[in-house]
C-alpha positions in Angstrom: 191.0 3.8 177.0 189.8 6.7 179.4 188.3 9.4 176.5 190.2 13.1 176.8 186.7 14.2 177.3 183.8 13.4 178.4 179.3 14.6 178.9 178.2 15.0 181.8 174.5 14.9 182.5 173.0 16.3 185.6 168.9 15.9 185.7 167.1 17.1 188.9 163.7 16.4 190.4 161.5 17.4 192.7 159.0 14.9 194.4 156.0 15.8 194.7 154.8 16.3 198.3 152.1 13.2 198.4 154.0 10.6 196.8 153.9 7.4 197.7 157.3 6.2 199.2 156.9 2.9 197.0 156.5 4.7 194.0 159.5 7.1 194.6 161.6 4.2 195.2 160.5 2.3 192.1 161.6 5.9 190.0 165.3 5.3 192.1 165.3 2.0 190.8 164.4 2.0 187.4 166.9 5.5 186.8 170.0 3.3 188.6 168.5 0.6 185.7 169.4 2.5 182.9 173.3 2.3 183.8 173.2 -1.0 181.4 172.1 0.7 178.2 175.1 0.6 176.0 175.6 3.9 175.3 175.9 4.7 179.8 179.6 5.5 181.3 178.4 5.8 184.4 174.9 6.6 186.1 173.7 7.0 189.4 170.3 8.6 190.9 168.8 9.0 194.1 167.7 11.3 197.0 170.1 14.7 197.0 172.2 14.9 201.0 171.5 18.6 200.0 170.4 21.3 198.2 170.5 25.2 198.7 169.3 27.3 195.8 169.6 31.2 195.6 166.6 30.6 193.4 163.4 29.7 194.0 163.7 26.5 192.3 164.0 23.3 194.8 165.1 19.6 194.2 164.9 16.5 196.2 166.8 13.8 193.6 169.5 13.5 191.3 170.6 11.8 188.3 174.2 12.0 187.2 174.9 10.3 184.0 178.4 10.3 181.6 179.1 9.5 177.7 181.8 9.9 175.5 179.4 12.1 173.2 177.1 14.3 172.7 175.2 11.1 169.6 175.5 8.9 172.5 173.7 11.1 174.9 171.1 11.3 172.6 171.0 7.5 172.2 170.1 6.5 175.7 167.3 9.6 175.8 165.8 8.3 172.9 166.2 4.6 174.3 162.9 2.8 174.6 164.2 1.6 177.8 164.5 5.4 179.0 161.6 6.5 177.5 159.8 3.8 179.3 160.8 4.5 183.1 160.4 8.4 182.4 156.8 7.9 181.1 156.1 5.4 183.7 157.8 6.0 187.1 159.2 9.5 187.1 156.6 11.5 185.5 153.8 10.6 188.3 155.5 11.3 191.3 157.2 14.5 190.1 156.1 18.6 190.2 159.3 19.9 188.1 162.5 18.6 186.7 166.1 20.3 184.9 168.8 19.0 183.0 172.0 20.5 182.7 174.5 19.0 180.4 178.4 20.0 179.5 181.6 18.7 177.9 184.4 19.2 180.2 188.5 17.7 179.6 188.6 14.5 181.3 191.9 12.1 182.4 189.9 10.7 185.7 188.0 7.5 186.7 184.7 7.4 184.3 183.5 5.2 187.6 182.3 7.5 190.5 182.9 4.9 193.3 180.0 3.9 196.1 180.5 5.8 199.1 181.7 8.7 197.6 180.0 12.4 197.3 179.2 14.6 194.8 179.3 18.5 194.8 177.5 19.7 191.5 177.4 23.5 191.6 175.3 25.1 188.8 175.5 29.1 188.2 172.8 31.6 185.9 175.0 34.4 185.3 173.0 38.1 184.6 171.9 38.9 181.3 174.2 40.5 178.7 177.7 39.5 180.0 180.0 39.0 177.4 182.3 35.6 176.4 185.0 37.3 178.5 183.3 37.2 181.5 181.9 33.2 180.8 185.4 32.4 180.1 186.5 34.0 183.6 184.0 32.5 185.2 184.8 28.8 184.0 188.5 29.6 184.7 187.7 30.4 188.5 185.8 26.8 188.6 188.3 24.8 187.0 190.7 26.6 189.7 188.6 25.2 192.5 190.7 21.8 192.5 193.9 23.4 193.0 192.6 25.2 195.8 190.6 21.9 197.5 193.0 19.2 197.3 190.5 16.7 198.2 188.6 16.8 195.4 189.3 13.4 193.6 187.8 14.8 190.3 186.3 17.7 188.6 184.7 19.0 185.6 183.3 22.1 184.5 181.3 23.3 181.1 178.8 25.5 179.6 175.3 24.1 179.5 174.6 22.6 175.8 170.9 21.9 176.8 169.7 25.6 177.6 166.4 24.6 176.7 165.9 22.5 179.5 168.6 24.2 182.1 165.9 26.7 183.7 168.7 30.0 182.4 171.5 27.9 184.2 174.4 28.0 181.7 177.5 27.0 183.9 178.0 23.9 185.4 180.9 22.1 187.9 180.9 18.9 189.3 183.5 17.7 192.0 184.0 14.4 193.9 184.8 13.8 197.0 186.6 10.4 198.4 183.4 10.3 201.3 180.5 13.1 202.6 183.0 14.1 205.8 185.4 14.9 202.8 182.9 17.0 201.3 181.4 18.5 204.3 184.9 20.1 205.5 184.4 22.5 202.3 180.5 22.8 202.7 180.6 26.6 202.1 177.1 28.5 202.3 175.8 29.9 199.0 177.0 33.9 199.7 180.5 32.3 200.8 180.4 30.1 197.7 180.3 33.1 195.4 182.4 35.2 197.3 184.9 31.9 197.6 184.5 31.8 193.8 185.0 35.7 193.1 182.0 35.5 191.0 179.2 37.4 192.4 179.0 40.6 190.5 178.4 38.2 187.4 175.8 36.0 189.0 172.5 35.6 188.4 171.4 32.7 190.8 173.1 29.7 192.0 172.1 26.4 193.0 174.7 23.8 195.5 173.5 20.2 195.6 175.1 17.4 197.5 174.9 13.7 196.9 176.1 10.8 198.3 177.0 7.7 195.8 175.3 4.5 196.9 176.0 0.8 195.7 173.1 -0.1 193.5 171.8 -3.9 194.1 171.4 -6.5 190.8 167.8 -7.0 191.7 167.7 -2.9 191.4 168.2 -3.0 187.3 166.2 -2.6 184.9 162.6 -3.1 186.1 160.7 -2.2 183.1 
């Protein structure tokens, strides 16, 4: 049974500049792994297509993860198994990392499918803006799908993990059925908010594309 909603948990890297190309892809690896911890929907990491950030923050890779709650979230962070490839393969080859999780309705696939691409759109809104304007803002995103009919599925949310979101409280994630899919709604970041209606409430705004590659057996669990 397909839950009515569902976590979705988006962590970001950045690599650092002298890593060794071995050790980045043994951090790919073991992430992908975890996607056979029981309490894992889905999961999927890798290099990022793209990523343009109003900030100054900049990311190179990409973890998407789902659960049917926020316990089992918790479960697979406090997983030995998680622990384990953090502390051992992502933590040396990194400079900075942020997590962004929400609960958003859900009646889709829990399975993103290989070859497909991922649009995850995370916004800091300025300081001191009411619930109103949140709840405007989240309205306009959930919108987007009516407006892009190729979007295969989408959630939206406010960030339940502030403490580790970098002041980014909003987040949408949309799939796409390929990258050319994606690409023919690849809007720049000052035509994203203006396309969202949005900017006199934004803070910053980070776009991030990914594609969704087929993970190997022999790429599991390498702890």
């Amino acid at each position: 049974m397909k839950p009515s909603k569902i976590i979705e948990h988006i962590v970001l890297f950045k690599i650092k500049p002298d890593a060794q190309t071995s050790a980045v892809n043994a951090m790919v690896s073991n992430l992908n792994g975890l996607i056979s911890l029981d309490p894992v929907l889905f999961l999927t990491a890798g290099p990022l297509v793209r990523a343009i950030s109003l900030s100054s923050l900049t990311f190179t890779h990409m973890l998407h993860s789902r659960y049917c709650s926020k316990p089992d979230l918790t479960s697979y962070s406090d997983h030995p198994a998680h622990v384990s490839a953090v502390a051992n393969y992502v933590t040396p080859v990194i400079d900075d990392k942020m997590a962004v999780d929400w609960v958003s309705d859900f009646t889709d696939s829990i399975t993103v499918h290989p070859g497909s691409a991922i649009r995850v759109t995370l916004l800091k809104l300025k300081e001191g803006l009411g619930e109103s304007v949140k709840k405007e803002v989240l309205g306009v995103l959930e919108g987007i799908r009516h407006e892009i009919p190729s979007i295969e599925q989408l959630t939206v949310g406010e960030n339940f993990s502030p403490g580790r979101g970098k002041g980014f409280s909003i987040g949408s994630l949309a799939v796409f059925k390929g990258t050319s899919e994606l690409e023919a709604v690849n809007w720049e970041p000052e035509m994203a908010k203006n396309m969202l209606g949005v900017s006199v409430s934004l803070a910053s705004l980070i776009l991030l594309c990914y594609g969704v590659r087929a993970i190997p057996e022999v790429d599991r669990i390498v702890l």
